[in-house]
N, C-alpha and C positions, 0 to 999 in steps of 0.2 A: 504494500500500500504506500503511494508517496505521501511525502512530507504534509499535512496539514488536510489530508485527506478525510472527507468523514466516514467514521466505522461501518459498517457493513450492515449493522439495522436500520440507523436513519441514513443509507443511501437508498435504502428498498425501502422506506418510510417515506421517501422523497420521490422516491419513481410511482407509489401509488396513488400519490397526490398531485401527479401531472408534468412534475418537475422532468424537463427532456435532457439537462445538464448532468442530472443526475443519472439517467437513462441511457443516456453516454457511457458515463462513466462505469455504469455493470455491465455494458457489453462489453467495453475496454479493456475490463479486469479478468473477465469469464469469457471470452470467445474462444479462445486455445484449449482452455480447460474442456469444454462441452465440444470443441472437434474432436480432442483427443477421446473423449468417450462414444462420438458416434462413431469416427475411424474402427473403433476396437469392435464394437457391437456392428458395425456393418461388414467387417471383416473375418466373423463369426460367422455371421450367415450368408458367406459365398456373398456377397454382395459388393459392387464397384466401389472402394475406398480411395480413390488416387485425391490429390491434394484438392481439385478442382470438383470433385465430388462430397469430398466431407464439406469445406467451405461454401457449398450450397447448400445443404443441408444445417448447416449449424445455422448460416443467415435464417432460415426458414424456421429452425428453431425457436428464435430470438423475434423474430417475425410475429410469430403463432402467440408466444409468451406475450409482445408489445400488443395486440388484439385484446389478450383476454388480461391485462396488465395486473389491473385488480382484484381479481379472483386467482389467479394463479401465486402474486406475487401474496397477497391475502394471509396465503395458507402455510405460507412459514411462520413455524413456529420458536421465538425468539432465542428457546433453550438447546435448540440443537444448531447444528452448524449450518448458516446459509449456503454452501460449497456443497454440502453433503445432501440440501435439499435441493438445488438446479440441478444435481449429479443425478438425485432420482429421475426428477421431469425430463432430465436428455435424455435417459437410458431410456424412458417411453418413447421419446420421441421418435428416438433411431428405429426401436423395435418395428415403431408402425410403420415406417420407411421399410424396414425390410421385410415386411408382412406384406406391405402391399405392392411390392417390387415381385416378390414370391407370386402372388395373386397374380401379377399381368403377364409375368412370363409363362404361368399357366396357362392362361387366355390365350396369350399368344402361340405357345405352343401347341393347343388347341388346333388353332384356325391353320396352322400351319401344317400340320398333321392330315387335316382335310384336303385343304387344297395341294397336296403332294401326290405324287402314283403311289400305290400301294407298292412299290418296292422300294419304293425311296426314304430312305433315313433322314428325319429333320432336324435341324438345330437351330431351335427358338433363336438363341441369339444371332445366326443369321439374317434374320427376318425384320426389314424394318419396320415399326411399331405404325408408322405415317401412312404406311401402306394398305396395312390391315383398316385404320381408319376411312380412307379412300374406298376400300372393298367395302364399307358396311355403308358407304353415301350411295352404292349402287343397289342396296336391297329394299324392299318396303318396309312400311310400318311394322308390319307383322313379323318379318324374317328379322326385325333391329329386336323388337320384343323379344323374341323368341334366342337370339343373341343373348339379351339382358338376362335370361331368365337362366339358360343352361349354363352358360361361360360365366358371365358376373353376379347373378344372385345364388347360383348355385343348387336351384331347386330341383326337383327328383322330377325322371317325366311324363309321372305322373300327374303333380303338381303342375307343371307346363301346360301341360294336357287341359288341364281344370281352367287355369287362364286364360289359356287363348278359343276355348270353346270346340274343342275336338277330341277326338278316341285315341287311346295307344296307337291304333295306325294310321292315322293320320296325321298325327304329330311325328311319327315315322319321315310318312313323304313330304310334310314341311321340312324337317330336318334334313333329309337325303337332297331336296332342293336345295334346300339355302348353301350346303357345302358345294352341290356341284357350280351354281354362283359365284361362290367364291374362289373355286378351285379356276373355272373361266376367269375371272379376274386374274388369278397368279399364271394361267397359262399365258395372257395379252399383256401381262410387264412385265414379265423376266422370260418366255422362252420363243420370244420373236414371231409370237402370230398376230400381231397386230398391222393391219397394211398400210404400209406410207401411203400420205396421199396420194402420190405420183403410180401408185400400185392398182391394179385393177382383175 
């Protein structure tokens, strides 16, 4: 802490009450501290840690924390160590980073699984993310639902079934559609069947 600094409750006594000087000064103090712990926790779980990856992550941290300033900053409690309370709140924070990093490469692996030949072995991290998003601007309403429901809500399809208002097999040949969609999608950008203009 330098010289003439104030102590570490009425700086977090001063960031609750608006003060951005002081708000400053707890990222100032704590920005290394809480990359160092989302580095360590995103590096656990297989997830990209390079300098330019925790440093957006920690911003985000600090971010989320200046949103909910009040309530978060609130809830330290004066007898324990405020170090060892932002230490908790990173370590969520990182988690859910790599929880839902987990989640999309799922997704994505997914979609990519589908639109592949069945002999062909995929790897998600192949797959640009931007692309998949372009694939799902080309499906309807019902095939995005139906998207939301298997890949990101995760529900049984069963459940799917009950939503979208059809039987085990017809939620079948929605399914089998929306893949081979997309599978045409990944056939016309990446294995050259799309015709230049000049083609006929």
């Amino acid at each position: 802490m330098s010289p003439g600094a104030p102590p570490p409750d009425d700086l977090v006594a001063s960031c609750i009450t608006g003060d951005e000087s002081a708000w400053r000064e707890l990222v100032a103090r704590h920005f290394r501290f809480v990359g160092t712990i989302t580095r360590r926790i995103l590096a656990r779980r297989g997830m990209p840690h390079d300098d330019g990856r925790v440093e957006e992550a920690t911003a985000d941290f600090f971010g989320d924390l200046c949103l909910r300033r009040d309530r978060a900053l609130g809830g330290f409690r004066r007898e324990s160590s405020f170090r060892a309370y932002l230490a908790v709140l990173a370590a969520n924070h990182a988690r859910r980073i790599a929880e839902s990093e987990t989640r999309e490469q799922a997704r994505v692996l997914a979609y990519a699984r589908a639109a592949a030949p069945a002999d062909e072995v995929v790897d998600a991290r192949l797959i640009d993310r931007d692309e998949l998003t372009r694939a799902l601007e080309r499906c309807n309403p019902q095939e995005r639902l139906l998207f939301q429901l298997l890949y990101v809500d995760g529900v049984s399809s069963r459940e799917a079934a009950l939503v979208l208002g059809t039987s085990a097999d017809g939620l079948y040949l929605r399914k089998h559609r929306f893949h081979a969609k997309i599978r045409t999608y990944f056939d016309e950008r990446f294995r050259g069947r799309v015709r230049s203009p000049g083609e006929r």
